[in-house]
C-alpha positions, 0 to 999 in steps of 0.5 A: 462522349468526353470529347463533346463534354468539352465543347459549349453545346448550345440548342441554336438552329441554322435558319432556313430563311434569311430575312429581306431586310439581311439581303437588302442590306447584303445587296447593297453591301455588296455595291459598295464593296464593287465600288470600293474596288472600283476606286482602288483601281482608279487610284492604282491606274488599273480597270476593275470589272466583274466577272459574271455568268451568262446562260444560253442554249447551244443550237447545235446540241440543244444543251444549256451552257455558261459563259463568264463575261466582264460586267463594267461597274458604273462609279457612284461619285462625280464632280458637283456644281462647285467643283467638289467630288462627292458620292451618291449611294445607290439601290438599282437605279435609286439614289439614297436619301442619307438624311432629309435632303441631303443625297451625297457625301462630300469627299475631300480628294479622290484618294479618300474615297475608298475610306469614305465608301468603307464607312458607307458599308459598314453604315450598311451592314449596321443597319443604319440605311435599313429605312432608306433601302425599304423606301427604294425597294418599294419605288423600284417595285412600283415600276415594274407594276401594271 
C-alpha cells in the first residue's frame, strides 16, 4: 500500500458515452487533418490517399473478408471569381457558414494552406463550429428522411 500512497487518486470515471457533439467535432477534425495532408503532399509533388477497409463475402468459402483499398481525398480549396485561392469547410457533402455570409477563408499563396487548414482544426477541436456542425448535420439528416 505505500507504493498507491504516492500516487494522486482520484474517484474519476471513464465515460462510457462520448457525447455527439466530441464526435461531430472529432469527424470534422479529422477531414481537416486528410486535408491538411492533402496539402502537404501537393506542396511536396507527391499523392496523399487514404487506406480503407472493405468487406465483402467470399463466394467460393462463403466467408467475410477485408480488403484494404486507397480512397482518394477530394480538396476543399479553389480558386475564386477574382483569382484567389480560398478554402471551404465542409460537413459530408455541407459547405460551413463560418460566419453569417461568409463560406470560405481566403489564403494567400498555396504554401499557406496547411497553416490556415491547422487553425481551422484547432478551431474545430475548441469548439468554435460546434453551432454550424449541429445546423449541418440536421440538413444532412433531412435528405435521408422520406
Amino acid at each position: 500500500m505505500s507504493n498507491l500512497n504516492t500516487l494522486k487518486l482520484t474517484d474519476a470515471k471513464k465515460p462510457n458515452e462520448v457525447p455527439q457533439v466530441v464526435q461531430r467535432r472529432n469527424k470534422l477534425a479529422k477531414r481537416v487533418w486528410q486535408q491538411i495532408e492533402l496539402a502537404k503532399a501537393r506542396e511536396q509533388g507527391t499523392q496523399f490517399r487514404v487506406a480503407k477497409f472493405k468487406s465483402y463475402t467470399d463466394n467460393e468459402t462463403g466467408l467475410r473478408k477485408q480488403v484494404e483499398t486507397q480512397m482518394q481525398v477530394k480538396q476543399w480549396w479553389f480558386t475564386t471569381d477574382a483569382g484567389k485561392l480560398a478554402i471551404s469547410v465542409r460537413y459530408g457533402s455541407k459547405v460551413l457558414e463560418l460566419e453569417k455570409g461568409k463560406y470560405a477563408v481566403e489564403v494567400a499563396h498555396e504554401k499557406d494552406l496547411a497553416k490556415t487548414l491547422d487553425v481551422i482544426k484547432t478551431a474545430v477541436l475548441a469548439g468554435e463550429l460546434d453551432t454550424q456542425i449541429a445546423t449541418a448535420s440536421v440538413n444532412l439528416r433531412k435528405g435521408f428522411g422520406k
